[in-house]
C-alpha positions in Angstrom: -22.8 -12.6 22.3 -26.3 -11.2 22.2 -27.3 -10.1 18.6 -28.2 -6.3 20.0 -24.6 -5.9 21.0 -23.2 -7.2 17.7 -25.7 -4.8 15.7 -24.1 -2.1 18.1 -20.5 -2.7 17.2 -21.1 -2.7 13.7 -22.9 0.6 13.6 -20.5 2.5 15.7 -17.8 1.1 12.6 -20.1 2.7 9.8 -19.4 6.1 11.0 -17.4 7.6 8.0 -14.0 8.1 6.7 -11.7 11.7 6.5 -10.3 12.6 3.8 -7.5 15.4 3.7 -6.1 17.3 0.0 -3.4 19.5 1.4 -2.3 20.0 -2.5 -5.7 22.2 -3.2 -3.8 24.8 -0.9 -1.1 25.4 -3.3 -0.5 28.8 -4.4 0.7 30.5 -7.6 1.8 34.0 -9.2 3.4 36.2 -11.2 4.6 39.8 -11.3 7.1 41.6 -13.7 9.1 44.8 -13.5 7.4 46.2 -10.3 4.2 44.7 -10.7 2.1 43.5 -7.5 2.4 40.0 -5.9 -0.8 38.4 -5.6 -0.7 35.6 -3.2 -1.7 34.7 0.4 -2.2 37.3 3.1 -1.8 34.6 6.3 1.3 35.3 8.0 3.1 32.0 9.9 6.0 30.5 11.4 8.0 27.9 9.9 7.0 24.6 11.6 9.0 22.2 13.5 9.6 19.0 11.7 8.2 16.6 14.3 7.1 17.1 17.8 6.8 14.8 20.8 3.7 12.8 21.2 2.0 11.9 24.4 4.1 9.7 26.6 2.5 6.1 26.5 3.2 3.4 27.5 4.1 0.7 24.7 2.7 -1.8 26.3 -0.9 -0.3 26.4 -0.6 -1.2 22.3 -1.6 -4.4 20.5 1.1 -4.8 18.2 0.0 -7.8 17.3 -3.3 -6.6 16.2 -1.5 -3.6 14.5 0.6 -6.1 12.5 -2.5 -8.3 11.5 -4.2 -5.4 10.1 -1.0 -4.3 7.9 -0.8 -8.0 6.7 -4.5 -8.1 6.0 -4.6 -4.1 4.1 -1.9 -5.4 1.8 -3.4 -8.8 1.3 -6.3 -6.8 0.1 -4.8 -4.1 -2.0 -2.7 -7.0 -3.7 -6.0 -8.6 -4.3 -7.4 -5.8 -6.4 -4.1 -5.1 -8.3 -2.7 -1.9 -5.8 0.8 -1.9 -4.2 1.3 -2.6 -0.4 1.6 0.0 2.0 4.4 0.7 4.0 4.8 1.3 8.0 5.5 4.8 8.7 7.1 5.3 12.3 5.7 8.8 12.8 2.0 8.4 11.1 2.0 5.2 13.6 2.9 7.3 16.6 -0.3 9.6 15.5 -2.6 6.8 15.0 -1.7 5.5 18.3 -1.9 9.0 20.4 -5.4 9.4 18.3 -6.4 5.6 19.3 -5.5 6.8 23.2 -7.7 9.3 22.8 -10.6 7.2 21.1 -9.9 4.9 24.5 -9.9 8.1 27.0 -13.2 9.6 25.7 -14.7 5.8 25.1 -15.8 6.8 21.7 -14.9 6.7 17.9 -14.2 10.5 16.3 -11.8 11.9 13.8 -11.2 14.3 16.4 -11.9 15.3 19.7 -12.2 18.8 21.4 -8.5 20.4 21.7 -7.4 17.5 19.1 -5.2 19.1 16.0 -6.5 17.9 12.7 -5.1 14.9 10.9 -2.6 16.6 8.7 -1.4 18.8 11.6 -1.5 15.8 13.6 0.9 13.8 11.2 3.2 16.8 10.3 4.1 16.6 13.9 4.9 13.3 14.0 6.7 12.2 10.7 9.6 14.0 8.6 7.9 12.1 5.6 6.7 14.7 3.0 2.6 13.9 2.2 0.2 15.8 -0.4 -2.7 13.5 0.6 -3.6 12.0 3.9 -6.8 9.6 5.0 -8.1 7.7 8.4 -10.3 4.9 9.2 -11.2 4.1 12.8 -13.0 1.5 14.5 -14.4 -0.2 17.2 -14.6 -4.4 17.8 -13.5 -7.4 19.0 -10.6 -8.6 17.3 -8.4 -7.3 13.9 -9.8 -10.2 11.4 -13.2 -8.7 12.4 -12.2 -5.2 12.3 -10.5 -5.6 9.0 -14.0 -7.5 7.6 -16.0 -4.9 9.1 -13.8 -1.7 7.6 -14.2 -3.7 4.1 -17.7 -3.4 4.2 -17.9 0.4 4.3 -17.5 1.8 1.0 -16.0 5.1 2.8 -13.2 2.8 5.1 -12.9 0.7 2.2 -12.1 3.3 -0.4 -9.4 4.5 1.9 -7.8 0.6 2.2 -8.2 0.5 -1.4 -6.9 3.8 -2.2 -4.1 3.7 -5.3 -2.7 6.8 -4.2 -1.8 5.9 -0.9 1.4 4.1 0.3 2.0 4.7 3.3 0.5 3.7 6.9 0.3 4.3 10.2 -1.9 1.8 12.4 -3.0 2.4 16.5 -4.8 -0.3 18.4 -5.6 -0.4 22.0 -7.5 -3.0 23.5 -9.6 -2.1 26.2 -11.9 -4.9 28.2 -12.8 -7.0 25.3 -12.6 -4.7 22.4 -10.1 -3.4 20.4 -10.0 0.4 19.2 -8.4 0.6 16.2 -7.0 3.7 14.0 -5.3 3.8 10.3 -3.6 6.9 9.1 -3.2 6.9 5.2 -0.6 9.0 3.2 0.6 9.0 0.3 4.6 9.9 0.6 6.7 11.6 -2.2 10.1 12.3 -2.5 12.5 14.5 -0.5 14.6 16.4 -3.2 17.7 18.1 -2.3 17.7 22.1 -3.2 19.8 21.0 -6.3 17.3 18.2 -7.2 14.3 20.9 -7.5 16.2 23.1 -9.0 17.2 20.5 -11.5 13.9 19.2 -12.2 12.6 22.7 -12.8 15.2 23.3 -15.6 13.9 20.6 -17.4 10.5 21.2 -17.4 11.5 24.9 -18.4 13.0 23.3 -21.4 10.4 21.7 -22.6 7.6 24.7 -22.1 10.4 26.1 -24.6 10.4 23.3 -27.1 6.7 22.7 -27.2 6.8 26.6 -27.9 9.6 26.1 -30.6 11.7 28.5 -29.1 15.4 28.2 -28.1 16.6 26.8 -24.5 17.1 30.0 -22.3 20.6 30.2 -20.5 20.5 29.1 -16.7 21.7 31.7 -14.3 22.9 31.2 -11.1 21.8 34.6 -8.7 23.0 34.3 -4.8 19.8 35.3 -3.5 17.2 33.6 -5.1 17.2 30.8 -2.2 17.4 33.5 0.4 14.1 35.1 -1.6 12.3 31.9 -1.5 13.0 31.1 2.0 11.6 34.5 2.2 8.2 33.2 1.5 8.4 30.7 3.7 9.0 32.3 6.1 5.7 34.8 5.7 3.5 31.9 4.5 3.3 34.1 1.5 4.0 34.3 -1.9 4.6 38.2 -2.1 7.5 39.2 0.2 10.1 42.5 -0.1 13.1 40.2 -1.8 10.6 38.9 -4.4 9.2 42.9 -4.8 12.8 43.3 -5.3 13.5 41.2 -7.7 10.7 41.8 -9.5 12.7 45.5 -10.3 14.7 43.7 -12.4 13.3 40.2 -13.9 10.1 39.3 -14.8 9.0 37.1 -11.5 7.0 33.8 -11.3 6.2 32.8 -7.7 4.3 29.5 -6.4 4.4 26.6 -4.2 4.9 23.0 -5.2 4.7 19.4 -3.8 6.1 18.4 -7.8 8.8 20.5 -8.8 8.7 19.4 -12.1 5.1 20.7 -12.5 4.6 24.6 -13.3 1.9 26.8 -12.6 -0.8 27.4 -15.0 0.6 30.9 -15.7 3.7 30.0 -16.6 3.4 28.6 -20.1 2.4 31.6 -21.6 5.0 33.5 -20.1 7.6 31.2 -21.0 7.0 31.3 -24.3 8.1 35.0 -24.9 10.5 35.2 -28.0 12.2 38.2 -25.5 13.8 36.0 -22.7 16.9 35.0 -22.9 17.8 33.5 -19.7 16.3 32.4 -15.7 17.3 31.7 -12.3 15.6 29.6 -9.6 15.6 29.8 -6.3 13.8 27.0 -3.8 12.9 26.2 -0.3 11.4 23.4 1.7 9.5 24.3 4.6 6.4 23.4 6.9 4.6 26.3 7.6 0.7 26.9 8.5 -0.8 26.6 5.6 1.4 23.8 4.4 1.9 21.7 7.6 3.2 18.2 6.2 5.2 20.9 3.6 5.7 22.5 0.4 8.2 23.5 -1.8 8.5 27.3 -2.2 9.6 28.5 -5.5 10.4 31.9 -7.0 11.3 31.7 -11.5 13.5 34.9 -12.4 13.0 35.1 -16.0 15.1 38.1 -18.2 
């Protein structure tokens, strides 16, 4: 091959790596006996789980290739002490829809004109619950090379080397005599049952208590605390008209979560009151705009 061509190839792999933080969109607040709910304003629907990608045809993908590139990403990350990652059906079928469109526009982008970004993109396509999300793609002749090439870039390579990350989706298409290649990076966390939040939240309740040397407050169970929380799901929004009511009665913590056992910075302070005596929690899991891959939606009803 003549050098020019190579030199070609190699520039079009150095063009740069995404990197998503839907956690930074988390929200948090607090209101008490009437006070106002600060929180976001952006009104949205509750999103679908997973959606239907564009109808390819299998055949058009190098599985092969894809396969290679897994074996080579762990070989790598075992190399330099990290854990493998695993195959995620859904971020695959994004990375091969994204890699189609690579092939249509025959060129490399993050995202074309009319694309969704990469966390909608894999929101629609897996159930699997993600607070961080990455993508390499590139352009060349085979996977050994493509995976040698990817190395090289400290941006690609920071995203195959990422500790955080442990899940994948891979997309190759070979077109003529190249191959183009996507990797979608994630890294997965649990799915916890409404009792499971609510579980984990108790506990870390308790301890804001010890570490304040105070006594454990009882655990109350209210009916419509979930119904309150779905409530701001529902508006994208911490401050809805069942958390204004509540807030009549208890004093009110509201936030959004991808760790339920992790409470807002607020919340320390007001759990340490010598006055409470008791709380009640109420969650939700949804996808909504703001929180596309989703979020755990959380109202604290302290008395």
């Amino acid at each position: 091959m003549p050098k020019t061509t190579r030199v070609v190839i190699v520039l079009l792999l150095l063009m740069g790596a995404l990197w998503v933080r839907p956690a930074s969109r988390l929200m948090a607040s607090s209101q008490g006996n009437g006070g106002a709910v600060e929180g976001s304003g952006q009104r949205a629907t509750l999103k679908a789980v997973a959606a239907a990608a564009p109808d390819i045809p299998f055949s058009v993908y190098d599985s092969q290739a894809e396969a290679m590139l897994l074996n080579l990403a762990n070989q790598a990350r075992a190399k330099a002490g990290l854990g493998s990652l695993t195959l995620d059906a859904g971020l695959c079928q994004a990375a091969r829809a994204h890699a189609q469109q690579m092939v249509s526009a025959h060129q490399l982008s993050h995202q074309f004109d009319g694309e969704l970004p990469l966390s909608q993109r894999l929101a629609d396509t897996t159930n699997t619950l993600l607070d961080q999300e990455g993508e390499n793609v590139a352009l060349d002749f085979d996977a050994a090379s493509g995976h040698q090439h990817l190395m090289l870039s400290p941006p690609h390579r920071a995203n195959l080397l990422n500790a955080s990350y442990n899940v994948i989706g891979l997309g190759v298409i070979r077109s003529g005599d190249r191959l183009y290649i996507v990797q979608d990076f994630g890294r997965a966390l649990p799915n916890y049952s409404s009792a499971e939040v609510k579980e984990r939240i108790a506990a870390t309740v308790a301890q804001a208590r010890h570490r304040a040397r105070l006594t454990d407050l009882a655990s109350r169970d209210l009916p419509t605390m979930d119904d309150a929380a779905c409530s701001m799901a529902e508006a994208d929004k911490l401050g809805t008209s069942p958390i204004h009511q509540l807030a009549q009665r208890y004093t009110v913590l509201t936030y959004t979560s991808l760790h339920p056992e992790t409470l807002p910075a607020n919340a320390e302070r007001t759990l340490a009151s010598r006055t409470l005596r008791g709380f009640a929690v109420g969650t939700c899991y949804a996808r909504t705009q703001t929180y596309p891959t989703g979020a755990y939606w959380v109202v604290l009803a302290l008395e």
